[in-house]
N, C-alpha and C positions, 0 to 999 in steps of 0.2 A: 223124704226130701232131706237134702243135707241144709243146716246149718249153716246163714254167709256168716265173714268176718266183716267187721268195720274199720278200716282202721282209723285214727285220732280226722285226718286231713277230712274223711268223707263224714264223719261226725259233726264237726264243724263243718261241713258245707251246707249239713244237712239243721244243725244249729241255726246257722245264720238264713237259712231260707226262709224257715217255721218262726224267726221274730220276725217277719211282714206278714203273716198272716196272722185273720182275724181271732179273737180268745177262743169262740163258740167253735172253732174249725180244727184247733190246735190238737185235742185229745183226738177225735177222728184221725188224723193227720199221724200221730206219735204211735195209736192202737195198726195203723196202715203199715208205716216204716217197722214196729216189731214184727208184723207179721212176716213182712217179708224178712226180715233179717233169721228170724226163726224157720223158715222153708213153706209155710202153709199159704202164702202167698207170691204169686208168680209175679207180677208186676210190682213197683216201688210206688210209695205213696202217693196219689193223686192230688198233684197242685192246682190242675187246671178249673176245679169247681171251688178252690176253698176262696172267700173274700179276704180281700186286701184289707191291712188295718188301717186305721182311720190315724190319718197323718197330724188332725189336732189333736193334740196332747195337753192340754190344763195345766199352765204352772204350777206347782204344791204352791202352798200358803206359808208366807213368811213367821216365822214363830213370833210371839207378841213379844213387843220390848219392854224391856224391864225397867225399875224404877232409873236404876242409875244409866240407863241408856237414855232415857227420855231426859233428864235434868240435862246430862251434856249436852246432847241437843236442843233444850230450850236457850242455855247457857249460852250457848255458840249463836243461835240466831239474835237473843239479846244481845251480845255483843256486837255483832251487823250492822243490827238496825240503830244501835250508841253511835257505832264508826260513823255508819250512813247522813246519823243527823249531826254531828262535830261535822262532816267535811261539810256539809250543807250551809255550812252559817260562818266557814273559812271562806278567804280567797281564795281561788285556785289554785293551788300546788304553793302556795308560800306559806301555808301553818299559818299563819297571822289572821284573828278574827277580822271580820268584817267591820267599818263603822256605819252604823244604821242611821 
């Protein structure tokens, strides 16, 4: 049997198919498409039985913050909640304390 060629465009068609299918189908799939690219196979890899990947995907996990990330952060919400209790004990918009 002769030998196909692939060229880049039908690689990438054939790329982007094989990332929706499922891990467990993928080698099947890749051992199919050489075969046929090599001649010992007549027909092109078979899509129609491999499963579809599973469309949730698990955010990765935020790396943990470090010391100087967490201080600014406390830092910041301290300052907030200072703002929050000085506006609380003004008048409205005039800066002028309250008299109790």
């Amino acid at each position: 049997m002769v030998v196909r060629r692939e060229t880049r465009a039908q690689r990438q068609a054939f790329q982007d198919r094989i990332a929706g299918v499922h891990a467990e189908d993928r080698p099947r799939l890749m051992k199919e498409h050489r075969d046929f690219l090599n001649g010992t196979r007549v027909e092109h890899a078979n899509f129609t039985s491999a499963r579809p990947q599973s469309t949730s995907i698990p955010d990765p996990r935020r790396p943990p913050m470090g010391n100087d990330a967490a201080y600014l952060l406390a830092n910041k919400q301290h300052a907030a909640d200072t703002r929050r209790a000085v506006a609380g004990k003004t008048v409205a918009g005039s800066g002028k304390k309250r008299l109790v």
